[in-house]
Backbone as a chain_set.jsonl record, in Angstrom:
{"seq": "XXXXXXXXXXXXXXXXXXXXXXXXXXXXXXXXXXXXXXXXXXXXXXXXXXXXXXXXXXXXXXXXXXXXXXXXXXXXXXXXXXXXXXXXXXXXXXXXXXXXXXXXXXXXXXXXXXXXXXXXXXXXXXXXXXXXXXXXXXXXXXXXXXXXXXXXXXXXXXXXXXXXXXXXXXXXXXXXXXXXXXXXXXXXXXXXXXXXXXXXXXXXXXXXXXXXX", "coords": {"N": [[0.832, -1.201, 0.0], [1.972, 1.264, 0.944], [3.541, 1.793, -1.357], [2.079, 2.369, -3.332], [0.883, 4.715, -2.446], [2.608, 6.578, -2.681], [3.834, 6.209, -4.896], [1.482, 7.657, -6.107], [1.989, 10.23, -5.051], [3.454, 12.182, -6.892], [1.753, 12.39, -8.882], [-0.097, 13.471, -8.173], [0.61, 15.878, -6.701], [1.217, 16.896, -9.387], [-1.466, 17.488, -10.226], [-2.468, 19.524, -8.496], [-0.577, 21.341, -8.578], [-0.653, 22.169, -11.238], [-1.975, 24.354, -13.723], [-4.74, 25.577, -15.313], [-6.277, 27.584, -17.799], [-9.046, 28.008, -19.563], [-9.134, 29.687, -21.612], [-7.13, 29.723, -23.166], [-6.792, 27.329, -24.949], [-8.809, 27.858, -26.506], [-7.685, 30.247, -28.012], [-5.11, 29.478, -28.814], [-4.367, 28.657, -31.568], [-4.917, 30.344, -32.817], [-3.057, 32.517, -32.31], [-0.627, 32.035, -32.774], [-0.956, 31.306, -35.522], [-0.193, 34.038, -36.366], [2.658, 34.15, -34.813], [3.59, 33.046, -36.497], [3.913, 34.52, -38.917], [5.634, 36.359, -37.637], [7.566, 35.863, -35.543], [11.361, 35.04, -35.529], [13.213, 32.851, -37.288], [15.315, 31.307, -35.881], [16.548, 31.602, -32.952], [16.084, 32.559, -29.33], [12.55, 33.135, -27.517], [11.161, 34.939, -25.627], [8.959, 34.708, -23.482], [6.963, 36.556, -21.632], [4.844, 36.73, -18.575], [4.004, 34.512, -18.14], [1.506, 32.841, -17.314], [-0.177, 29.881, -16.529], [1.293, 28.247, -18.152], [0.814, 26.7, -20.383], [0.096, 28.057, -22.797], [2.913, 28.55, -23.02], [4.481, 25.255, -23.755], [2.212, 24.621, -25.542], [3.494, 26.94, -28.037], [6.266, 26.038, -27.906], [6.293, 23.842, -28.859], [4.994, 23.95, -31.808], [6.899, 25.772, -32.696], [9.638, 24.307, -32.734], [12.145, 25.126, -33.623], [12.997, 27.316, -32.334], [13.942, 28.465, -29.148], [12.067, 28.366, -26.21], [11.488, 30.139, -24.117], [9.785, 30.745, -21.075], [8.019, 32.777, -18.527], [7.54, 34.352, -15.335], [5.67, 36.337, -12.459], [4.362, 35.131, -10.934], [4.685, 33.115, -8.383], [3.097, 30.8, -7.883], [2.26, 30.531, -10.742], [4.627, 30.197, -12.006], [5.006, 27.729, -10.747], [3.055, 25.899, -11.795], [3.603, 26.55, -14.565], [6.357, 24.994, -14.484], [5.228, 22.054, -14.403], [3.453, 22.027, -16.847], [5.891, 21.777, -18.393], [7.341, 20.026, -17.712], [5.866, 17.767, -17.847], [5.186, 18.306, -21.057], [8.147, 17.766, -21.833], [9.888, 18.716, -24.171], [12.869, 19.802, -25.897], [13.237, 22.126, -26.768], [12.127, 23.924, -24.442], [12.736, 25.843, -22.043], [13.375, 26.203, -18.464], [11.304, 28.047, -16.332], [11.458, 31.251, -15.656], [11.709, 33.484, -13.021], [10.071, 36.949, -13.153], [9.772, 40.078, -13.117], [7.608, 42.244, -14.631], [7.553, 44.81, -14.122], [9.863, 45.883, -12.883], [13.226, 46.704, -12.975], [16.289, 44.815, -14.409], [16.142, 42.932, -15.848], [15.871, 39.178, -15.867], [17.196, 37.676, -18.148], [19.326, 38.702, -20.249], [19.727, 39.204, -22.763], [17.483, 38.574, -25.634], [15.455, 37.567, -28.922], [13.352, 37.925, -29.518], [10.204, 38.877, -27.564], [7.271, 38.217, -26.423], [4.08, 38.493, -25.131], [1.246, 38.015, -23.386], [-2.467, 38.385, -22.484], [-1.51, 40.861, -20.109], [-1.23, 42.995, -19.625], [-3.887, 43.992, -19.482], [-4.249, 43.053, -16.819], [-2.664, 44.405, -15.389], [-0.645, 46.985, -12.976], [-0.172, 49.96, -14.659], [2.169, 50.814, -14.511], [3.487, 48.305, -15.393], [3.525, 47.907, -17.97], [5.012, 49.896, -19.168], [7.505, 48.892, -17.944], [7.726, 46.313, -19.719], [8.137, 47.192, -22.095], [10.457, 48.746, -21.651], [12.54, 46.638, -20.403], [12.401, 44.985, -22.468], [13.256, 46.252, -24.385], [15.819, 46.447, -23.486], [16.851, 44.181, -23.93], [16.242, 43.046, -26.52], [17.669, 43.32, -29.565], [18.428, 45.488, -32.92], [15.35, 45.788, -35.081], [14.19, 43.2, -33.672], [11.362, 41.846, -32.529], [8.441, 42.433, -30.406], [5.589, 41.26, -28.861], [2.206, 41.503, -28.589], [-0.995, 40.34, -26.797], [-3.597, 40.449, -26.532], [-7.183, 42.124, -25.054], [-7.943, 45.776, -26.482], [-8.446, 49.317, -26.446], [-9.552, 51.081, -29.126], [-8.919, 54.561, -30.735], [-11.612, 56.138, -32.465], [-12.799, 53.749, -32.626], [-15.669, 51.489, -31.843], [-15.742, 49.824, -29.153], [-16.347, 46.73, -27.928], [-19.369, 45.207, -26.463], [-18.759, 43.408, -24.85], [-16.358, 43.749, -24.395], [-16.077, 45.744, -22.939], [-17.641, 45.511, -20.561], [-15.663, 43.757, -19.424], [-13.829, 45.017, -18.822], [-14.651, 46.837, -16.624], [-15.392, 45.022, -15.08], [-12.702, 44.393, -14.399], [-11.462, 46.755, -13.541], [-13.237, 47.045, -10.899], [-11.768, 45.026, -9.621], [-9.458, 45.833, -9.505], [-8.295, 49.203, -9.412], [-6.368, 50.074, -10.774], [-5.982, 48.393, -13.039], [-6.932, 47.503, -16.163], [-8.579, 48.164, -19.695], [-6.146, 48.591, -22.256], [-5.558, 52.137, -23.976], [-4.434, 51.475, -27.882], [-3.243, 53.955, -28.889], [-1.929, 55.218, -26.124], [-0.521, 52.51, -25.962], [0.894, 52.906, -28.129], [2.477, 55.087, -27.576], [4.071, 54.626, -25.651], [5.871, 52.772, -26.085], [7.086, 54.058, -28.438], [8.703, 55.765, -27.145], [10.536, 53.857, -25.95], [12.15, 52.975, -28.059], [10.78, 51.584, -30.137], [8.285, 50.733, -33.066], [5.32, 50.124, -34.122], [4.609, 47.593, -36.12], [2.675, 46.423, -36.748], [-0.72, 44.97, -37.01], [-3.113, 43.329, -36.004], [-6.148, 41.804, -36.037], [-7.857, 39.531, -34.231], [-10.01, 36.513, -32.782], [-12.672, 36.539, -30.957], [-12.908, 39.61, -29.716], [-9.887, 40.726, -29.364], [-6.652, 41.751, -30.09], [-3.558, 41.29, -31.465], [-0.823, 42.949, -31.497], [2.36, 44.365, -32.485], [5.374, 45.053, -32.427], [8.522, 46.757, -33.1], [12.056, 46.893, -33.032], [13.567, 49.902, -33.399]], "CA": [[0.0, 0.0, 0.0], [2.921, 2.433, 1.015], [4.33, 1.898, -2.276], [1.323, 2.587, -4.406], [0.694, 5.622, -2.292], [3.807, 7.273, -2.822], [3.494, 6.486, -6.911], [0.416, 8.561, -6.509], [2.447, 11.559, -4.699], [3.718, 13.014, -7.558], [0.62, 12.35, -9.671], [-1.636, 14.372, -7.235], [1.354, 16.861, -6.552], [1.056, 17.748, -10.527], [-2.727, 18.304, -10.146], [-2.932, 20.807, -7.59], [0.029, 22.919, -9.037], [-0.597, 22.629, -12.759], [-3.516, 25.454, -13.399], [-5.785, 25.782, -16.582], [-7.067, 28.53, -18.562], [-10.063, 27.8, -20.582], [-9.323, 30.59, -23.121], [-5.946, 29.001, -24.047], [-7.704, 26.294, -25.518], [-9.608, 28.872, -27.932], [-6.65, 31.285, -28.654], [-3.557, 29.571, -28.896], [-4.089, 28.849, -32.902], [-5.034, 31.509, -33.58], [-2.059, 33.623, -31.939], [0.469, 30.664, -33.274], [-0.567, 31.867, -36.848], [0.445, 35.253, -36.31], [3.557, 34.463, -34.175], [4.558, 32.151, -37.771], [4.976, 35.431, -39.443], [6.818, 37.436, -36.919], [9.16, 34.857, -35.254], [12.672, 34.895, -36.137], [13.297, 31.698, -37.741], [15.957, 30.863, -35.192], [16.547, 31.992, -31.448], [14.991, 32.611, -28.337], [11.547, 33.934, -27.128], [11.329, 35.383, -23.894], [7.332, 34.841, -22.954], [6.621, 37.212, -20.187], [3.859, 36.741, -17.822], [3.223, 32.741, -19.037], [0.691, 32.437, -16.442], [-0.445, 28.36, -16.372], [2.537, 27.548, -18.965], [-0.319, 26.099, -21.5], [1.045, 28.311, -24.008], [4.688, 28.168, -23.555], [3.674, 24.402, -24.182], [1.658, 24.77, -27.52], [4.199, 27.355, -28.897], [7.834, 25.465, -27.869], [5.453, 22.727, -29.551], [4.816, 24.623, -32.968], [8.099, 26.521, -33.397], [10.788, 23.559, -32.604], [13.486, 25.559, -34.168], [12.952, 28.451, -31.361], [14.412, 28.332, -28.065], [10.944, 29.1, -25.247], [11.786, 30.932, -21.981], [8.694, 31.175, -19.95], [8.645, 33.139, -16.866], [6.08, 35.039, -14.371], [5.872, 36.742, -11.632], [3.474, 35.173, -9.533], [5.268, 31.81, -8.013], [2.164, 29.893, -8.306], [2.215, 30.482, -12.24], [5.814, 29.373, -11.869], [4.887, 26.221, -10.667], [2.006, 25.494, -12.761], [4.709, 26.241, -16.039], [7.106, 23.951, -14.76], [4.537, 21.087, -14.335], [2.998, 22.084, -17.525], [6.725, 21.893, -19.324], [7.846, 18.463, -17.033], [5.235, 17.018, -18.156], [6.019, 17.972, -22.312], [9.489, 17.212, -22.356], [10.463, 19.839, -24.801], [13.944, 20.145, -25.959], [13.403, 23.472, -26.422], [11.442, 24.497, -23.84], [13.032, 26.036, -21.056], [12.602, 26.179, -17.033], [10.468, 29.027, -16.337], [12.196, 32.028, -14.771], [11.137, 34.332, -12.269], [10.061, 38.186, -13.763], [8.7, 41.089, -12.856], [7.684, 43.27, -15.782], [7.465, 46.545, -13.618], [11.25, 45.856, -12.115], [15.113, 46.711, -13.756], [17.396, 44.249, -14.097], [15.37, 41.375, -16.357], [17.152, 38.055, -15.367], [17.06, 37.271, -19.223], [20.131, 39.939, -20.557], [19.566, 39.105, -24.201], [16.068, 37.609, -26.508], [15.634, 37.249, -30.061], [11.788, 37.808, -29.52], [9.581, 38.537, -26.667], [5.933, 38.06, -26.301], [3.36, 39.073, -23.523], [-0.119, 37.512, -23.657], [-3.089, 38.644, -21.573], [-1.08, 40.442, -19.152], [-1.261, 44.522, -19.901], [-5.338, 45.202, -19.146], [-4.299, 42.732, -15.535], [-1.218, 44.69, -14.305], [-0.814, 48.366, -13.54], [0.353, 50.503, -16.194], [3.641, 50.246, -14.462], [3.984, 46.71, -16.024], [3.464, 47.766, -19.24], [6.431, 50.481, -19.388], [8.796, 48.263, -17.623], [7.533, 45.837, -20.273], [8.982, 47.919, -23.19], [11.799, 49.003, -20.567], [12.974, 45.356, -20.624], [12.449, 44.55, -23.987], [14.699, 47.788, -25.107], [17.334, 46.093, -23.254], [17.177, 42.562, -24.227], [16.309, 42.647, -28.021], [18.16, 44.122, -31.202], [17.49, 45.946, -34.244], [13.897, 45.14, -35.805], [13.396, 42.356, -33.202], [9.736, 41.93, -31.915], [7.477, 42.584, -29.235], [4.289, 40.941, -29.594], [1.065, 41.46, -27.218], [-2.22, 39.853, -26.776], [-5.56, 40.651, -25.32], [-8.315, 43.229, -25.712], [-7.584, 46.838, -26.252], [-9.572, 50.332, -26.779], [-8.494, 52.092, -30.034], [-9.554, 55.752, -30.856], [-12.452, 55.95, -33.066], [-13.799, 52.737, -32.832], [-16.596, 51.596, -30.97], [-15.132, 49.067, -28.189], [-17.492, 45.698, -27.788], [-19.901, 45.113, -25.104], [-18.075, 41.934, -23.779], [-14.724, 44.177, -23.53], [-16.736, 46.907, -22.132], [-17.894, 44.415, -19.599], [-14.364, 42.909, -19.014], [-12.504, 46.482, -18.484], [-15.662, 47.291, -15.536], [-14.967, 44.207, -13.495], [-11.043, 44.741, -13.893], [-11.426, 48.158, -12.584], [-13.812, 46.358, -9.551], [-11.047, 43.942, -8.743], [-8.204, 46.572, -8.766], [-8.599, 50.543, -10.221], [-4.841, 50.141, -11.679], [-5.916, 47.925, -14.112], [-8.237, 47.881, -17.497], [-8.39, 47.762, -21.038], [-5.354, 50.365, -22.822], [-5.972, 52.522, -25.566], [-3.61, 51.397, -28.291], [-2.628, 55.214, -28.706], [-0.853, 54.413, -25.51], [0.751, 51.555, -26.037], [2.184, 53.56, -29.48], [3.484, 56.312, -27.606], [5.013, 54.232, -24.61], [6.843, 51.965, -27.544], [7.845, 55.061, -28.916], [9.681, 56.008, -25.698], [11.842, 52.998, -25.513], [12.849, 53.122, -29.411], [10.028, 50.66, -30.683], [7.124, 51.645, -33.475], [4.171, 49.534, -34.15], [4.669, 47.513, -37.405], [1.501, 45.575, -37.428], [-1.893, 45.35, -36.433], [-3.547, 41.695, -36.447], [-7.599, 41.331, -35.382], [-7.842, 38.336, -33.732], [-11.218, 36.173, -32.135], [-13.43, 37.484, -29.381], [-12.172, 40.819, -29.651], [-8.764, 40.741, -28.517], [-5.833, 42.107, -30.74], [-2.245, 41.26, -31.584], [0.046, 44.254, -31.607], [3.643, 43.581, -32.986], [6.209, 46.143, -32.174], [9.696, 46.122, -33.348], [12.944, 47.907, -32.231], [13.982, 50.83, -34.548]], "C": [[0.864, 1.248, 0.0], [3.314, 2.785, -0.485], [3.618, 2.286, -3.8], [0.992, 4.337, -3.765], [1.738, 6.828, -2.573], [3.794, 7.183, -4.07], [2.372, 7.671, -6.845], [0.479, 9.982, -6.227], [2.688, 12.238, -5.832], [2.951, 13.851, -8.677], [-0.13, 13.604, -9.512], [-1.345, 15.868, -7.177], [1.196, 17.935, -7.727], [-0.144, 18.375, -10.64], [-3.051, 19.421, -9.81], [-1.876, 22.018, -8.252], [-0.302, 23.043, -10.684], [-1.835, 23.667, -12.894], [-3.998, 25.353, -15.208], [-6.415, 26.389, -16.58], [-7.934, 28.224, -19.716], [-9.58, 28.424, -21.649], [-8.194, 30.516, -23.771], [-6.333, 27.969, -24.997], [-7.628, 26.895, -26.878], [-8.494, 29.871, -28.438], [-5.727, 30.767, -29.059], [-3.42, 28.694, -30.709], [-4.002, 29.117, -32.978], [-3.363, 32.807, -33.779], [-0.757, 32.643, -32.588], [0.432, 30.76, -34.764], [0.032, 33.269, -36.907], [1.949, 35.186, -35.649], [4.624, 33.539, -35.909], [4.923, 33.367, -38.585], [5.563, 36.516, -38.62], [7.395, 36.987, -36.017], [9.624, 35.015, -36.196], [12.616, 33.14, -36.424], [14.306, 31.13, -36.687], [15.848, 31.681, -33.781], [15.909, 32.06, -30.599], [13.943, 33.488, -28.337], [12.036, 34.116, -26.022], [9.67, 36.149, -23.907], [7.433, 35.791, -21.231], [4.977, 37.273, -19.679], [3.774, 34.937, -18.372], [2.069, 32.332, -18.859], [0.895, 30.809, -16.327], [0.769, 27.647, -16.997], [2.155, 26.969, -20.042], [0.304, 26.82, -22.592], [2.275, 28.24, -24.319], [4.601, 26.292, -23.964], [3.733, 24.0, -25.595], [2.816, 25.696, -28.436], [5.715, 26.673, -29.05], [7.204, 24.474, -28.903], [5.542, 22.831, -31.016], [6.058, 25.325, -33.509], [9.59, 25.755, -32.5], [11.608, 24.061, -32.561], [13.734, 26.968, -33.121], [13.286, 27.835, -30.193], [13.37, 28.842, -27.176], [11.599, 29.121, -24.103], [10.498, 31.523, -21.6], [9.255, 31.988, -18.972], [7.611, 33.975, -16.543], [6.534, 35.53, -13.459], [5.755, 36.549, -10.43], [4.644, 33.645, -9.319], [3.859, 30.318, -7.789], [1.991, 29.228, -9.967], [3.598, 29.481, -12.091], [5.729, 27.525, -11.649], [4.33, 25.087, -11.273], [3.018, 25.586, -14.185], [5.431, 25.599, -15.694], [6.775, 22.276, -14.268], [4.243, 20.805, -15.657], [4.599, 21.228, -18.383], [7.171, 20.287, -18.558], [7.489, 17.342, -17.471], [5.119, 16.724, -20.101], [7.112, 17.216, -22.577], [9.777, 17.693, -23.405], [12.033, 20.007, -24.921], [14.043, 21.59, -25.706], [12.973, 24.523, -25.69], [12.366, 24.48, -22.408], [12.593, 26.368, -19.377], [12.222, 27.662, -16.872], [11.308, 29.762, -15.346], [11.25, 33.108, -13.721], [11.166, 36.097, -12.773], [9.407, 38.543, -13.496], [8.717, 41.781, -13.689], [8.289, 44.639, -15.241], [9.365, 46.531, -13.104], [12.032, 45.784, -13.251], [15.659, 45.39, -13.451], [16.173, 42.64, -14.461], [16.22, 39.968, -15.652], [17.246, 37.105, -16.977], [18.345, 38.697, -19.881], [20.221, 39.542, -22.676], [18.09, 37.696, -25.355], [16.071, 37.468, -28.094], [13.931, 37.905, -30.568], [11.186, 38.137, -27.697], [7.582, 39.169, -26.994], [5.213, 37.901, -25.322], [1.836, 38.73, -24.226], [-1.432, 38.154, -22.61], [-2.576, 39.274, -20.384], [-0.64, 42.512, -19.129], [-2.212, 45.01, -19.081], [-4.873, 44.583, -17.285], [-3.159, 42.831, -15.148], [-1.479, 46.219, -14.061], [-0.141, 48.752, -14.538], [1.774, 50.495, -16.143], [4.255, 49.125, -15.241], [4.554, 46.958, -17.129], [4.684, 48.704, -20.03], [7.508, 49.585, -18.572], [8.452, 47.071, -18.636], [8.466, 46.4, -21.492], [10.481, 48.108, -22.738], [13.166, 48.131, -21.302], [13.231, 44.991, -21.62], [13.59, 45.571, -25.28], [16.119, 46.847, -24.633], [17.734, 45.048, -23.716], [16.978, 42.007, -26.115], [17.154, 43.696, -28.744], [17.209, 44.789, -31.973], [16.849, 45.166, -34.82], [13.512, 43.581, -34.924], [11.773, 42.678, -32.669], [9.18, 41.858, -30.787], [6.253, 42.214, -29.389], [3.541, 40.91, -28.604], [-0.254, 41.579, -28.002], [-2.759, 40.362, -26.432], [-6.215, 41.804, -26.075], [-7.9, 44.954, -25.666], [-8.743, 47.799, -26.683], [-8.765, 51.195, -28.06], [-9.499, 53.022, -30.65], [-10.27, 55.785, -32.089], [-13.465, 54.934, -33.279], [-14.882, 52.048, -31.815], [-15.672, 50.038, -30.05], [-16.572, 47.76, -27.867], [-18.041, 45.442, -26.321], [-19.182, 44.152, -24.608], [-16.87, 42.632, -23.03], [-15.184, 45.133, -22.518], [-16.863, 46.144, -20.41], [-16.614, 43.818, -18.426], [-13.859, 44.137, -18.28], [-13.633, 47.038, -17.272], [-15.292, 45.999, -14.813], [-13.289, 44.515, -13.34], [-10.987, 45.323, -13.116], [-11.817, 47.59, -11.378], [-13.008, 46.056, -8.841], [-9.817, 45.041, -8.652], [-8.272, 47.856, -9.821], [-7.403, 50.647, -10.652], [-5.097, 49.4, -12.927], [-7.061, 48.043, -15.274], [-7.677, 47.554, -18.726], [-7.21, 49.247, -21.69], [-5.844, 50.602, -23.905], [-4.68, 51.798, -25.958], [-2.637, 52.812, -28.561], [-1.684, 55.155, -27.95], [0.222, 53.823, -25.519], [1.802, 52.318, -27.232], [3.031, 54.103, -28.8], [4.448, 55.961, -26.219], [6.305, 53.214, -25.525], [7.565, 52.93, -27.843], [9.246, 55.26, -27.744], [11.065, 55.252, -25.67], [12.438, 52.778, -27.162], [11.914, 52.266, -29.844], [8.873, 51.095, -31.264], [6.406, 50.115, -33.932], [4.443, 49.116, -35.914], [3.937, 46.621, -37.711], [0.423, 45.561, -36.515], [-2.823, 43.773, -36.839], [-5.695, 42.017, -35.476], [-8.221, 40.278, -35.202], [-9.655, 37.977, -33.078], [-11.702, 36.954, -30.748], [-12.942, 38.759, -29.076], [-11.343, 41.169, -29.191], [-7.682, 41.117, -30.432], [-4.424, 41.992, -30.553], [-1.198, 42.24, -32.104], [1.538, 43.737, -31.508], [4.551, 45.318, -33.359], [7.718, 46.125, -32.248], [10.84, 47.57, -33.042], [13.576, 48.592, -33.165], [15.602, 50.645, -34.673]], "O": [[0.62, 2.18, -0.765], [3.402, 3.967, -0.818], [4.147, 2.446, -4.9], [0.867, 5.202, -4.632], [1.358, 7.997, -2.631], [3.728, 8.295, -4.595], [2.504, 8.612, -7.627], [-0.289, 10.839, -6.663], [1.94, 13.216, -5.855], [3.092, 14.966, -9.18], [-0.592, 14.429, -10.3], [-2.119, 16.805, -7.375], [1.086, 19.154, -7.592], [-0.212, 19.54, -11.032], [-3.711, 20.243, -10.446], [-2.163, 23.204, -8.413], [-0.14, 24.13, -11.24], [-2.66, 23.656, -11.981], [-3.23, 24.98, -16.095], [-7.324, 26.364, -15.751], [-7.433, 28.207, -20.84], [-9.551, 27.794, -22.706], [-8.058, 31.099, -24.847], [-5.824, 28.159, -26.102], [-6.923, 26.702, -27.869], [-8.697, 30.239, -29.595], [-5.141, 31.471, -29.881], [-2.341, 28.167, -30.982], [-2.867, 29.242, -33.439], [-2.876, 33.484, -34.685], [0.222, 33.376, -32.727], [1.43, 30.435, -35.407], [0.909, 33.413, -37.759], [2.607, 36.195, -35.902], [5.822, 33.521, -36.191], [6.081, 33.435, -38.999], [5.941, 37.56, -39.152], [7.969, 37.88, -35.394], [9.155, 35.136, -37.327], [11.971, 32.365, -35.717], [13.957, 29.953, -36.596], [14.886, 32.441, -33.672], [14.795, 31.589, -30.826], [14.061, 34.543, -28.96], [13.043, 33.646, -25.493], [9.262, 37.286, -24.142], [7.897, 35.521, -20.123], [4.077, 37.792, -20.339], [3.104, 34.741, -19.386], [1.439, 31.662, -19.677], [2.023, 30.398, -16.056], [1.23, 26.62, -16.498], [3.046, 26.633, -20.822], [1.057, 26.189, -23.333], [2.778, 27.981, -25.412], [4.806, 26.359, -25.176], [4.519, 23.476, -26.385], [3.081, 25.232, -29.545], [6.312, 26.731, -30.125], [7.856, 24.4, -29.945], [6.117, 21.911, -31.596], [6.206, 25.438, -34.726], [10.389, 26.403, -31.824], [12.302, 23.84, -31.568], [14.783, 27.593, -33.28], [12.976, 26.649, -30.084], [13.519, 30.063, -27.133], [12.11, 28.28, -23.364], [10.217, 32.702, -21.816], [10.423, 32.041, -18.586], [6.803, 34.329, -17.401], [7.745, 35.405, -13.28], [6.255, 37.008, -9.403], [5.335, 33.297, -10.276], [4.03, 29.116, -7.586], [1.737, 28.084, -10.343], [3.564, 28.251, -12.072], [6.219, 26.545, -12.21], [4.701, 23.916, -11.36], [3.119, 24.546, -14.834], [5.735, 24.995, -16.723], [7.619, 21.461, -13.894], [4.527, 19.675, -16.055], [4.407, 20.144, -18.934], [7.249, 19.393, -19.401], [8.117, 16.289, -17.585], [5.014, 15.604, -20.599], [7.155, 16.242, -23.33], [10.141, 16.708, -24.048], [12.536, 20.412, -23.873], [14.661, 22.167, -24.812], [13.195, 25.707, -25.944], [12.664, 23.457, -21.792], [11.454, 26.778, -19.153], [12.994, 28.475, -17.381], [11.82, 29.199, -14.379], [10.057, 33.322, -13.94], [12.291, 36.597, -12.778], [8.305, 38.003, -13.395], [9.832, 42.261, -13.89], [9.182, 45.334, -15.726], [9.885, 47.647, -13.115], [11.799, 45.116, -14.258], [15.509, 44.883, -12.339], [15.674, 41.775, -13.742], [17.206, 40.107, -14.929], [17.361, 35.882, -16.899], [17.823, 39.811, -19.824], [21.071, 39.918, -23.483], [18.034, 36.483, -25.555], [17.206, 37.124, -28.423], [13.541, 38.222, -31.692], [11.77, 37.623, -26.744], [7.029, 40.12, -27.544], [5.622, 37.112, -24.471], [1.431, 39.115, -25.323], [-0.84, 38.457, -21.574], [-2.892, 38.665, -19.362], [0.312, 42.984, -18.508], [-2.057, 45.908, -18.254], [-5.068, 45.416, -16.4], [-2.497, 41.913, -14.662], [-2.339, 46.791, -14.731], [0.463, 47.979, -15.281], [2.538, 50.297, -17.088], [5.418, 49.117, -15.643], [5.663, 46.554, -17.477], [5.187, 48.423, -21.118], [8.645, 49.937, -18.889], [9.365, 46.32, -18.294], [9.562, 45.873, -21.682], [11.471, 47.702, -23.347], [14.095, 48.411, -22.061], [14.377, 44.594, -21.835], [14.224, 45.507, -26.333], [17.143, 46.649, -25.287], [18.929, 44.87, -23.95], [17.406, 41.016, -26.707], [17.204, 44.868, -28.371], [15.979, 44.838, -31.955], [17.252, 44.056, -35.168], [12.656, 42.844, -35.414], [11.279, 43.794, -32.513], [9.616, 40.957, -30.07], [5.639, 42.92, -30.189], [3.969, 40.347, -27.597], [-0.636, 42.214, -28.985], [-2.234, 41.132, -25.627], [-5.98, 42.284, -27.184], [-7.498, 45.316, -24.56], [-9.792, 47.371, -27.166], [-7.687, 51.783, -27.972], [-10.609, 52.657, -31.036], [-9.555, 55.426, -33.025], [-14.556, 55.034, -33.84], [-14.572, 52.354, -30.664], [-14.964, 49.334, -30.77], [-17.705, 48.162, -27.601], [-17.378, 45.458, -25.284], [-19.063, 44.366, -23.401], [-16.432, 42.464, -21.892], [-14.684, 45.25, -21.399], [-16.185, 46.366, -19.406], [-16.622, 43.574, -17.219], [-13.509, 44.064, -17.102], [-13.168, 48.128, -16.935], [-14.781, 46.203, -13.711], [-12.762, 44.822, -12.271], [-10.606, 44.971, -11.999], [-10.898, 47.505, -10.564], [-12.995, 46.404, -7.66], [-9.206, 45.039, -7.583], [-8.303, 47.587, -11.022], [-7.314, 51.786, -11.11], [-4.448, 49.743, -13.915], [-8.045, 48.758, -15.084], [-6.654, 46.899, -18.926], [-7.414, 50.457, -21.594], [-6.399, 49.842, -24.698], [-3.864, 51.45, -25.104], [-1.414, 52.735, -28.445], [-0.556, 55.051, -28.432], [1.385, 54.143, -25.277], [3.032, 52.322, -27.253], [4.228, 53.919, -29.023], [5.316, 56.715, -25.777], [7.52, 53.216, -25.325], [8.764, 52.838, -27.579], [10.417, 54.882, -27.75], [12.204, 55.679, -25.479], [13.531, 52.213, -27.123], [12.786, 51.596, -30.396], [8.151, 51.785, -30.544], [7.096, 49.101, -34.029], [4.484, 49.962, -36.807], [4.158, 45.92, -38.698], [0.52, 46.039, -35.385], [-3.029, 43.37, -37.984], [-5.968, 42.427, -34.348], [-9.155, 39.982, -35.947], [-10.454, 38.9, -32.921], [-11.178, 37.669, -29.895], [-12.507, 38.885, -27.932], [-11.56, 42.075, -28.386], [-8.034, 40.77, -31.56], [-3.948, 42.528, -29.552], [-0.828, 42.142, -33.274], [1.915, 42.902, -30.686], [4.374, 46.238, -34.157], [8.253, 45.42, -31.392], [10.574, 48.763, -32.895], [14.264, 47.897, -33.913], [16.232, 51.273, -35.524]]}, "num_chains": 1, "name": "protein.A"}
């Protein structure tokens, strides 16, 4: 009995820390065609925020020839991506690092690529300039910056669901919400990076692809 219970420790152990996001499921084609034309054909990503690790995952999965560096902030996520990745077995998928967007001193000192998923409208705005910050320091000329989720852009009417989404954010913490893209241009701008694509993705969420002048 000891010896079956102890097989089942590690089993049980993966349960409770691995975590799952429903809306990975539904996005991570979609964003996996867009990352096929703006990945570098060779080198590393550097995923910031990973959350669950479900996408670092599906993309080390899809782009073999890329080197994936997960990493988060929270140490729960952490744990949940290196369950998620333990359980792949990924050559190229690396152990998930510890990152704070809003903080100096990345623990990543050079990328090839980095990409930020859902992880702008649920931080403060701090995040999102030490996001660029970071990414100034760690990529080259014309590498990429690529970010997910829902945004507000000037002139257009904004959808009731996001509308919806960016009113409980606020609820759960008044630092966070939906950005204009205006914004994000002119904080890009800042760190040397201009906006060289514009993708309109499912459920109203948008892929913004920002590269280093």
């Amino acid at each position: 009995m000891a010896g079956r219970a102890g097989a089942a420790g590690p089993r049980a152990r993966a349960l409770v820390l691995k975590r799952h996001a429903p809306a990975t499921a539904r996005n991570s084609a979609a964003i996996a065609a867009v990352l096929a034309k703006e990945l570098p054909l060779a080198g590393q990503v550097l995923e910031v925020a990973s959350g669950t690790g479900e996408h670092a995952v599906y993309f080390a999965r899809a782009f073999p020839q890329l080197k994936w560096q997960p990493s988060d902030a929270d140490i729960t996520a952490l744990a949940s991506i290196a369950e998620w990745a333990a359980e792949a077995r990924l050559e190229n998928l690396c152990e998930p690092l510890h990152l704070d967007a809003s903080a100096p001193g990345w623990p990543v000192d050079r990328a090839d690529a980095v990409l930020c998923i859902n992880m702008v409208h649920i931080s403060p705005w701090q995040a999102t300039k030490g996001l660029f910050a970071g990414a100034a320091a760690s990529l080259g000329k014309n590498a990429p910056i690529i970010l997910y989720g829902p945004y507000r852009e000037e002139g257009l009417p904004t959808a009731a669901s996001n509308e919806a989404f960016d009113a409980d954010l606020r609820s759960r913490d008044p630092r966070w919400g939906l950005r204009q893209v205006k914004d994000m241009d002119r904080v890009a701008g800042q760190h040397g990076f201009f906006r060289a694509a514009r993708y309109q993705m499912p459920a109203n969420n948008l892929t913004l692809v920002y590269r280093r002048s």
